[in-house]
C-alpha positions, -999 to +999 in steps of 0.1 A: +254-755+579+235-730+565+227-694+587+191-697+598+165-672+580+165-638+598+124-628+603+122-590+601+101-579+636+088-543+643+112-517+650+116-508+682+119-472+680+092-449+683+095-420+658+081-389+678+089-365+650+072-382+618+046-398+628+029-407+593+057-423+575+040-439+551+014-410+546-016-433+555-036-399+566-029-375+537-066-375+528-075-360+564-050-331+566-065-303+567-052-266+569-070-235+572-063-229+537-080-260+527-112-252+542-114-214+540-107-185+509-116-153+504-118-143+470-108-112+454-133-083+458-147-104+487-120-097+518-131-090+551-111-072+575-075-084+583-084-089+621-115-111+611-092-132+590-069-133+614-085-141+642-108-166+623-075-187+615-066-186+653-100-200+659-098-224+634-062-236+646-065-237+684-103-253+683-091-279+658-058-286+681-073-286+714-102-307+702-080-334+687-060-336+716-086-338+735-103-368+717-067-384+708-063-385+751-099-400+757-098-424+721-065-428+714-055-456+739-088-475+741-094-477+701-054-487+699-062-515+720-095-524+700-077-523+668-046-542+681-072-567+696-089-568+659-051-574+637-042-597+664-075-620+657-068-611+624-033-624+620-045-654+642-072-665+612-046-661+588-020-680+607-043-709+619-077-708+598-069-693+560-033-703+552-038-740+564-071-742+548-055-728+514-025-753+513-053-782+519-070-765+488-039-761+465-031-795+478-064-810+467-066-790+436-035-801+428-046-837+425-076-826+405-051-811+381-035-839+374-068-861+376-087-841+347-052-836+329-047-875+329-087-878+309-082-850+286-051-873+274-066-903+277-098-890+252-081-861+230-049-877+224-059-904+196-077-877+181-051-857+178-028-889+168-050-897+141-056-864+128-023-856+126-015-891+106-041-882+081-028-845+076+006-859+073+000-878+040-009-838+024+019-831+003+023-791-013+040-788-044+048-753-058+038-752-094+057-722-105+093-737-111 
């Protein structure tokens, strides 16, 4: 008796150090140096620039954390409310209702392939009876 199918399930373990593995976020990263330059002949004074990434890093920190701790939690549970109805259509509504299709369009195939024969193929039979009567010689021998 053959082993029964093993269904892959989400992994269990919670990476806490890389927590982008399949860089879905790459296109919102965004470092002081993306954002800010000074170009040559155009420098302000070290402790401006210096403080001005400071700024930049602790407000953008703080401020993510802050709306990570009041949005994180209720928009996870919106979005796992939204993949689970999701994965419900799919499971109950769309893949049932695509088999029916394939099923019935399956019929039709053979339906419309069954005509075309019926109609084309003494056509085809008698055109290829009168074509076979065409003899080539070759005249150069």
């Amino acid at each position: 008796m053959a082993e029964p199918k093993r269904i892959p399930s989400e992994p269990m373990a919670l990476d806490m150090e890389q927590r982008d593995p399949n860089n879905l976020n790459d296109h919102v990263r965004v470092l002081f140096e993306d954002a800010f330059g000074e170009p040559e002949g155009s420098h302000s004074i070290d402790g401006v620039w210096e403080c001005s990434f400071k700024t930049f890093r602790g407000v953008k920190s703080c401020c993510y954390i802050v709306l990570s701790i009041l949005c994180g939690c209720p928009l996870a549970f919106c979005w796992a409310l939204e993949f689970a109805c999701l994965q419900c259509c799919h499971i109950w509504m769309i893949g049932p209702c695509l088999t029916c299709w394939r099923m019935n369009i399956n019929c039709m195939k053979h339906f419309w392939s069954s005509c075309i024969h019926c109609m084309c193929d003494p056509f085809y039979e008698a055109c290829g009876l009168c074509f076979s009567f065409i003899r080539v010689q070759n005249k150069n021998g």
